[in-house]
C-alpha positions as CSV (number, residue, x, y, z in Angstrom):
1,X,28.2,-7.0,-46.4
2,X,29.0,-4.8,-43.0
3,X,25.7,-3.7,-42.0
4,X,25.1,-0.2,-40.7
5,X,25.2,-1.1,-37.1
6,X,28.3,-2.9,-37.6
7,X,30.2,0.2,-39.3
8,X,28.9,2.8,-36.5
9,X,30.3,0.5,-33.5
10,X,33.6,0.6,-35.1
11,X,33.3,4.5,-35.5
12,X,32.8,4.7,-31.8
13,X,35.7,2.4,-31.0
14,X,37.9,4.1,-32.9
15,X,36.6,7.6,-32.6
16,X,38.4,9.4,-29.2
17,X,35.8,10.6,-27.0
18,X,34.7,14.1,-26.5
19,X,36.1,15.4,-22.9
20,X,35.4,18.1,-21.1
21,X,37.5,19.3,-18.1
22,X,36.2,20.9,-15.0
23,X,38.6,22.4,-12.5
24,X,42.4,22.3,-14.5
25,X,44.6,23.1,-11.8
26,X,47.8,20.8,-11.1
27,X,45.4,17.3,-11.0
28,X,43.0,18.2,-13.5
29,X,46.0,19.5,-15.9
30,X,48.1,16.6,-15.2
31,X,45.3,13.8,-16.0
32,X,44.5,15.7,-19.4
33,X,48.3,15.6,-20.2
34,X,48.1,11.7,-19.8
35,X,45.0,11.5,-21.5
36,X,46.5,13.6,-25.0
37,X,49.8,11.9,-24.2
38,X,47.8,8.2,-24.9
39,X,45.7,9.8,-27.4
40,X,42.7,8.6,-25.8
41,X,40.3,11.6,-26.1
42,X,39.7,14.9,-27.8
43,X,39.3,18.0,-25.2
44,X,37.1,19.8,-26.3
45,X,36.4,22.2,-23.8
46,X,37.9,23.2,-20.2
47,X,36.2,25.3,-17.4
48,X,37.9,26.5,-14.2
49,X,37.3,30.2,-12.0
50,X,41.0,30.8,-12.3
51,X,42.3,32.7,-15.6
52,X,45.6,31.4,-15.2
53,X,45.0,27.7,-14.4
54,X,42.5,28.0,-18.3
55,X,45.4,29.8,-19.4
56,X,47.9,26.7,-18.8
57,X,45.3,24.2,-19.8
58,X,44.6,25.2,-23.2
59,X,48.6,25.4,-23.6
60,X,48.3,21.6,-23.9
61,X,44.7,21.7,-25.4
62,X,45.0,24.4,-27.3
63,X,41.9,23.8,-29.4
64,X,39.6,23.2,-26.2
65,X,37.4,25.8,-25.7
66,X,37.2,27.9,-22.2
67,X,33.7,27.7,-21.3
68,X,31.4,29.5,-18.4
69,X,31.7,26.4,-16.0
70,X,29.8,23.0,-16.0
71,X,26.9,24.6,-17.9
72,X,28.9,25.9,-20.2
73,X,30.9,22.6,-20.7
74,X,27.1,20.6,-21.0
75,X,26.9,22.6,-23.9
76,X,29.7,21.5,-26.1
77,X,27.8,17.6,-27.3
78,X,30.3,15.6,-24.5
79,X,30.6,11.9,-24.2
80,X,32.5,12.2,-21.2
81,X,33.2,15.0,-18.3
82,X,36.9,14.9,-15.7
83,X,36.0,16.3,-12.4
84,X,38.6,17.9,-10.5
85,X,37.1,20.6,-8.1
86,X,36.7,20.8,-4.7
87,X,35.7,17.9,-2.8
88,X,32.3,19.2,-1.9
89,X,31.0,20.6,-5.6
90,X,31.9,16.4,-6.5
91,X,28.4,14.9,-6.0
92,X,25.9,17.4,-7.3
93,X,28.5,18.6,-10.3
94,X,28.3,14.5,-11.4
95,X,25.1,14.4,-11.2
96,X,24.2,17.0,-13.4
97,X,26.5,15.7,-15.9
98,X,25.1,11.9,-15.9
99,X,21.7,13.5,-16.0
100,X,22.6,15.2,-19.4
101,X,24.1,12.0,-20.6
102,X,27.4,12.6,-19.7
103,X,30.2,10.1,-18.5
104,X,32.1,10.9,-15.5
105,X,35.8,10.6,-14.4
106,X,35.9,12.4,-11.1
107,X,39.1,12.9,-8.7
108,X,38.5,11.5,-5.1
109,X,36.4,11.7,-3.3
110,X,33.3,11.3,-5.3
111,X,31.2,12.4,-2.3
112,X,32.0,13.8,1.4
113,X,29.9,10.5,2.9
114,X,28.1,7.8,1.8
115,X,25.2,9.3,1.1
116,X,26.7,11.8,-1.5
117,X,27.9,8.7,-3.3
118,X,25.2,6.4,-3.5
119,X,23.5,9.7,-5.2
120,X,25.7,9.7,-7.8
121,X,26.2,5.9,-8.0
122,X,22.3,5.8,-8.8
123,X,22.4,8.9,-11.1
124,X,25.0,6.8,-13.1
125,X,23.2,3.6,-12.8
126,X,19.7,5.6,-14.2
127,X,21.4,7.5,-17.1
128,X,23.8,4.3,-17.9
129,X,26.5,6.5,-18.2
130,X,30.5,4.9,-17.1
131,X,31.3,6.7,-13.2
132,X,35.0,6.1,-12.5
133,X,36.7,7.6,-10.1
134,X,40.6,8.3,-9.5
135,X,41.4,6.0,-7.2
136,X,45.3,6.3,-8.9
137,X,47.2,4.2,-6.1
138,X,45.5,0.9,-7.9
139,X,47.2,1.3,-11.0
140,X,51.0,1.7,-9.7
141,X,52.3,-1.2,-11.3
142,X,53.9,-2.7,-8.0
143,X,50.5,-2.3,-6.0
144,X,48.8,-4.3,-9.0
145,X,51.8,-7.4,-8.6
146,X,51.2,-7.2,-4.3
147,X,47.9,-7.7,-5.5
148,X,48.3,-10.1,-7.5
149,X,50.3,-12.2,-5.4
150,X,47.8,-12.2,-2.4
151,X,45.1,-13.1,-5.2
152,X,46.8,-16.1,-5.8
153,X,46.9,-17.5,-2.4
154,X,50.8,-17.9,-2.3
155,X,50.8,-15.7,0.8
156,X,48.3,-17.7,2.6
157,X,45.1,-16.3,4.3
158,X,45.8,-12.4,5.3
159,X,45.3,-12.0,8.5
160,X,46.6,-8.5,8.9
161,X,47.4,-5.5,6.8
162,X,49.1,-2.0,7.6
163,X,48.7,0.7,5.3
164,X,50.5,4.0,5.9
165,X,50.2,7.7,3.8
166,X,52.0,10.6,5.9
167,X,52.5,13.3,3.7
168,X,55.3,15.7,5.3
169,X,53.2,18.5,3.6
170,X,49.9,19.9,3.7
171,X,47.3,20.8,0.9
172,X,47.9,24.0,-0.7
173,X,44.7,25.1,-0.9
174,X,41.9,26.8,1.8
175,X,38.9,24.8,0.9
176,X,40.9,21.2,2.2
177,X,41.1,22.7,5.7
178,X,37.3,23.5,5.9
179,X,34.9,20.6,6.8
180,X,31.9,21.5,4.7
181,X,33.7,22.0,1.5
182,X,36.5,19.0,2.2
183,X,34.1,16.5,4.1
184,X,37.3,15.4,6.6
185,X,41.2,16.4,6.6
186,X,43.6,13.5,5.9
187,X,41.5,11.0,6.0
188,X,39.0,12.1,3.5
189,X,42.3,13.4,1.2
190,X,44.9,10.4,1.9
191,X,43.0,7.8,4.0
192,X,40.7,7.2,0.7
193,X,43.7,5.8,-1.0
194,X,44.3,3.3,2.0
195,X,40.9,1.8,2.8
196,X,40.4,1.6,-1.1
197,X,43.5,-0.6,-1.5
198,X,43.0,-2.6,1.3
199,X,39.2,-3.2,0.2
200,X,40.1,-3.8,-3.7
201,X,43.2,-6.2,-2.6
202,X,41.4,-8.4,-0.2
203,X,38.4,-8.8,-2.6
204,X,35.7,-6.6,-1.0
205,X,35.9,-8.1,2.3
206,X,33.1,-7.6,4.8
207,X,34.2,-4.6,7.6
208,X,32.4,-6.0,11.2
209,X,34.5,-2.9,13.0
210,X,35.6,0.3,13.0
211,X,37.7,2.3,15.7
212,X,40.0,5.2,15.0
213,X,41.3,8.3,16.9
214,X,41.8,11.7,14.5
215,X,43.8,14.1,15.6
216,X,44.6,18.2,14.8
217,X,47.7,19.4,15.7
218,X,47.9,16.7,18.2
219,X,45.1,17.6,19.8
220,X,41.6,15.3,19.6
221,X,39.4,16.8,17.1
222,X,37.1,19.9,17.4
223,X,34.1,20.8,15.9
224,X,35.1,23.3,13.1
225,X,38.4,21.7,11.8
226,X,39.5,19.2,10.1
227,X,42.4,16.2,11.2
228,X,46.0,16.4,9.9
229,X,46.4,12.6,11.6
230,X,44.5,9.7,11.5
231,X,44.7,6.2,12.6
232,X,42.0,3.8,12.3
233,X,41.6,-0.6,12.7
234,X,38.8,-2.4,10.9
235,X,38.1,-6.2,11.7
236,X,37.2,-8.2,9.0
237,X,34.2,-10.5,9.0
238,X,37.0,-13.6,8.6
239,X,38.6,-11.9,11.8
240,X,42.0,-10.4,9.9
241,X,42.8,-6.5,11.3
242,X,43.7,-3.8,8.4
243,X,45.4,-0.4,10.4
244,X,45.8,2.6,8.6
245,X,47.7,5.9,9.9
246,X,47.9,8.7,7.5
247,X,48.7,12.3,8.0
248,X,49.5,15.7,6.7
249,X,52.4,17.8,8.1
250,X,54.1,14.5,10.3
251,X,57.5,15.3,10.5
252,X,58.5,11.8,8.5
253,X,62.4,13.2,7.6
254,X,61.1,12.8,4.1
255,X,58.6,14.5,1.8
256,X,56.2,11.0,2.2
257,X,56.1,7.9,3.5
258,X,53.5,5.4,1.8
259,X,53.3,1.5,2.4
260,X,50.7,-1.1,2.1
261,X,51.8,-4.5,3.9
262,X,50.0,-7.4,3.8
263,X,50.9,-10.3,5.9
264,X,49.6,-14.1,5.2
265,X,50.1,-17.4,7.2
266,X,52.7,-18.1,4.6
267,X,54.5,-14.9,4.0
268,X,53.7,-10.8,2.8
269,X,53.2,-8.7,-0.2
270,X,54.4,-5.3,0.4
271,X,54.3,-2.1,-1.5
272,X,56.7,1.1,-0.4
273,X,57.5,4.6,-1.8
274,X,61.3,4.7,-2.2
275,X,63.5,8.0,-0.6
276,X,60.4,9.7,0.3
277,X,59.2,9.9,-3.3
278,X,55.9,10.6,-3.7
279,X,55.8,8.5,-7.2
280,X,58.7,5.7,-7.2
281,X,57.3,2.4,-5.5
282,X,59.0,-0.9,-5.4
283,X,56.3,-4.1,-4.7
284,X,58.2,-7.1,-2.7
285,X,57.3,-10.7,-1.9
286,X,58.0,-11.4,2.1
287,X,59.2,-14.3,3.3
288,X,60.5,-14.8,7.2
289,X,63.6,-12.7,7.3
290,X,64.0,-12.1,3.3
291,X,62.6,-10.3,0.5
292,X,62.3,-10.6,-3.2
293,X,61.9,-7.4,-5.3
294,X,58.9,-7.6,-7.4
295,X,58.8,-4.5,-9.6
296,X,61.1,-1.7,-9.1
297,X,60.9,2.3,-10.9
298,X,60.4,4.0,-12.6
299,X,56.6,3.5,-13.6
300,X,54.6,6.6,-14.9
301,X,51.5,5.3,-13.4
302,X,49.5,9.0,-12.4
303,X,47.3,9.4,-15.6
304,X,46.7,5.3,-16.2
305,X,42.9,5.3,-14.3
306,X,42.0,8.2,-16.7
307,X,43.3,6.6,-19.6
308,X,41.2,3.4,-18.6
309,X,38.0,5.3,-18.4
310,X,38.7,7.0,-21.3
311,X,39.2,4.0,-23.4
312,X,36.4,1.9,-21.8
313,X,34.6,4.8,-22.8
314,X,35.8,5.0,-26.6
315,X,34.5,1.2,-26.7
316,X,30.7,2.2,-25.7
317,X,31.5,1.6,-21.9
318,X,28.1,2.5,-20.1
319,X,27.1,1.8,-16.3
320,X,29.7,-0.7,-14.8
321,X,28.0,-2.4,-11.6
322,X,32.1,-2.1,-10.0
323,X,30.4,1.4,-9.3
324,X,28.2,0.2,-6.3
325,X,32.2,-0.3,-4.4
326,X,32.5,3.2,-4.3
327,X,29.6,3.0,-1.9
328,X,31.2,0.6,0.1
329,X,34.3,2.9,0.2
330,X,32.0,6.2,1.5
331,X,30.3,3.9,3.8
332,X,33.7,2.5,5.7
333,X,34.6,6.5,5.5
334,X,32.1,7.5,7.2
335,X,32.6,4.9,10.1
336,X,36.1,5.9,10.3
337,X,35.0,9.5,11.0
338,X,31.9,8.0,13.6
339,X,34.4,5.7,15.1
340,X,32.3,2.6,14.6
């Protein structure tokens, strides 16, 4: 005989979780679409101060219900809550939500330093909720084979990588050019996506050293704005460099240009954008003077870290200890921004 606990664990797997969305603009729209598209949760409510954006969200959820903001979302019985506001409402909006219980999928970055973050991380870790956060570039499917390839040692120690994320564009909205609402320019917005792969790939390597130089319209940064170019080095307690450069508004002849190399003692991995594309990557294995193509596009990767929440989630997912790297993350962040 199935007992009783037996019969309500398969409920919950098989039952999609209840999902709330705050902020449903472009990011917060497009992750839901991936989410019904998988048929991995049931929105059940959507908040955001625009009319409009609620107007297009509940054109693809169109039984959610438009509630009053977070409060109003709190309300509805959630299992789990997808963050996408402005950077700086990140930390204390999770927090309220893993204080009632709820799980949280929030876009990047969870917090504007490392502080912010480790608040949350613990909030999580207290309520044993499941804290994700949309750290997308991990699940492109020819950033997960580089990956794989330098996991496997066929590369040979890495001894240096080079990440690059110029976006020929800038943000379209105000709040990403003011500092206490955004927490840093292109750094905070692009440069998250770069230290996060380079930290993930290499296996949570110790950072010994941080320099960088940011930059506003080509200028040295003031007090009061935020950097449209950043380039930063970080030494590696087993001595191997990682640089980064990203930008917004770089005049790259294309609408993007976005690479992670990384270079062994017996060859590379390489990951690369193709024609300026913001979503069509190609992953290469290096050797001397040749290449081999890896994975090549299409991939419709943009939803798949909401979709693995989601479903970790539907399978009684609770606190996942992976959560403490996002501290490590804030922390090298913050030394990018100190210079140190």
């Amino acid at each position: 005989m199935i007992d009783a606990m037996t019969l309500f664990r398969a409920e919950a797997t098989a039952r999609p979780p209840r999902v709330g969305f705050l902020g449903v603009g472009w990011i917060g729209r497009h992750r839901m679409e991936a989410l019904i598209a998988a048929g991995a949760v049931d929105v059940v409510g959507v908040a955001d101060p625009s009319d409009a954006m609620l107007e297009e969200a509940r054109k693809t959820a169109p039984g959610a219900a438009a509630t009053d903001g977070l409060e109003g979302l709190l309300d509805l019985d959630l299992d789990g809550l997808v963050i996408a506001t402005p950077s700086a409402l990140h930390a204390r909006q999770a927090i309220a939500a893993l204080e009632h219980g709820v799980s949280v999928f929030c876009q990047k970055p969870l917090g504007r330093s490392r502080a912010e973050v480790a608040a949350v991380v613990e909030a999580a870790r207290r309520a044993d909720r499941l804290l994700a956060v949309d750290l997308s570039y991990r699940h492109v499917e020819a950033m997960r084979r580089v990956r794989e390839v330098v996991a496997s040692g066929e590369i040979g120690r890495v001894f240096h990588v080079d990440l690059t994320f110029h976006n020929a564009y800038g943000p379209d909205k105000a709040w990403f050019y003011d500092p206490a609402l955004a927490g840093g320019g292109c750094v905070m917005d692009l440069g998250t996506h770069l230290v996060d792969l380079a930290l993930w790939t290499l296996s949570d390597p110790t950072v010994t050293s941080v320099t960088s130089a940011l930059l506003s319209g080509g200028q040295p940064l003031r007090e009061g704005v935020v950097e449209d170019f950043g380039v930063a080095t970080l030494t590696l307690a087993d001595g191997a460099v990682v640089r980064l450069a990203c930008s917004w508004r770089l005049p790259a002849g294309q609408d993007a240009v976005i690479s992670a190399a990384f270079y062994g003692t017996e060859g590379g991995a390489l990951l690369h954008n193709v024609a300026g594309s913001f979503y069509d990557f190609v992953g290469e294995r290096l050797r001397g003077q040749s290449r081999e193509r890896l994975v090549s596009p299409p991939d419709l990767w943009g939803g798949r870290a909401a979709v693995d929440w989601a479903r970790r989630l539907a399978n009684g997912g609770r606190f996942d200890p992976e959560a403490d790297k996002l501290i490590t993350l804030a922390e090298t962040l913050d030394r990018i921004y100190e210079g140190r």
